[in-house]
C-alpha positions, -999 to 999 in steps of 0.1 A, spaced: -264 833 -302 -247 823 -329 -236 786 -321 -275 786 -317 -277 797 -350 -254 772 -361 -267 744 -343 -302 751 -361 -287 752 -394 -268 716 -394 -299 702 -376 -322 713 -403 -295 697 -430 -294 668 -414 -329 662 -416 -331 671 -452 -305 647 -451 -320 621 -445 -354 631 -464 -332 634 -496 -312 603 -495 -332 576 -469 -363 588 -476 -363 596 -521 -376 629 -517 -347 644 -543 -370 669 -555 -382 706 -542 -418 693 -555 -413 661 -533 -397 680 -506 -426 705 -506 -456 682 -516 -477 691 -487 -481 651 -483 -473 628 -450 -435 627 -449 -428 653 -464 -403 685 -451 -438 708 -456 -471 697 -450 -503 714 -452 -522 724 -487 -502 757 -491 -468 739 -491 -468 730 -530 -486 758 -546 -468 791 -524 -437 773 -504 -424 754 -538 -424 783 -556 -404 804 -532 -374 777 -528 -374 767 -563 -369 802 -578 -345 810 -545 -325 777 -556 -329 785 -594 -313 819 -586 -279 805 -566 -281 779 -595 -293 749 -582 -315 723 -600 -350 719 -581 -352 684 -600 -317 670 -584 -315 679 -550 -286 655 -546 -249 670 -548 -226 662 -572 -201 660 -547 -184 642 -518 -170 648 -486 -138 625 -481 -112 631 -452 -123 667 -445 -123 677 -482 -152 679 -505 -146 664 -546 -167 662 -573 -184 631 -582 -168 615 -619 
């Protein structure tokens, strides 16, 4: 159950993945817009399903306006952008 659980997990990253960086959605409100192409679509996703992650990410720290790390994975290891 849990490689399940794991496989879910990096599938879903890798499709915010490529929403994030291929696609310019680098924001929760993009992200969560409720228009085609987006992660969530449908007329609830921007005014109940934004508000959820952005306070979620606001709590753990993260900036719902920069959803692009400042970090980089290099030869196993992950360093911070300069």
């Amino acid at each position: 159950m849990i490689g399940g659980w794991a496989t879910n997990i990096q599938s879903a990253a890798g499709v915010l993945q490529g929403m994030i960086f291929t696609n310019g959605l680098s924001t929760v409100s993009l992200l969560y817009g409720g228009q085609a192409g987006a992660y969530c679509q449908g007329s609830t996703c921007a005014s109940k399903k934004a508000g959820i992650v952005i306070s979620k990410l606001q709590a753990l720290g993260g900036d719902p306006n920069s959803l692009q790390s400042p970090c980089y994975f290099e030869s196993g290891n992950y360093y911070e952008k300069q």
